[in-house]
C-alpha positions, 0 to 999 in steps of 0.5 A: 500500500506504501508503494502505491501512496509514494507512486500517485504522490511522487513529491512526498517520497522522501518527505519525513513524516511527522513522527519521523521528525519527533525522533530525539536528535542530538546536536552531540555526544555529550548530551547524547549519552547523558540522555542514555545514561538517565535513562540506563541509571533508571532501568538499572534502579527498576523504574522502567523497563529495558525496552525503553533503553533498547528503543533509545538505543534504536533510535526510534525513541520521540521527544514525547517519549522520553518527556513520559518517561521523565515523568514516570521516573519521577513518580516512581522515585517518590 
């Protein structure tokens, strides 16, 4: 179905979607494993799961996502 929607719409190909222009995207490596290791720190205390750090890993995380998992960190840490 993807095929067919780039073929009737030939300038949007390439175009990033919405969610792909969430992705967190780091304008170094310094923030960028500080990031990881918040993160890494909390899967390690048990406040979330490791699937949240293989997503980060992944590169498939969203701003929105780790704006949630701030969140939920901070509730579970109380």
């Amino acid at each position: 179905m993807k095929r067919i929607e780039e073929a009737m719409n030939p300038m949007e190909k390439g175009k990033p979607t919405e969610k792909d222009e969430d992705k967190m995207q780091f304008s170094n490596e310094t923030t960028k494993a500080a990031v990881r290791d918040y993160i890494k720190q909390a899967v390690h205390k048990g406040k979330i799961d490791k699937s949240w750090l293989d997503k980060f890993d992944a590169g498939t995380m969203t701003s929105g996502d780790f704006e949630d998992l701030k969140i939920i960190i901070e509730q579970r840490s109380k």
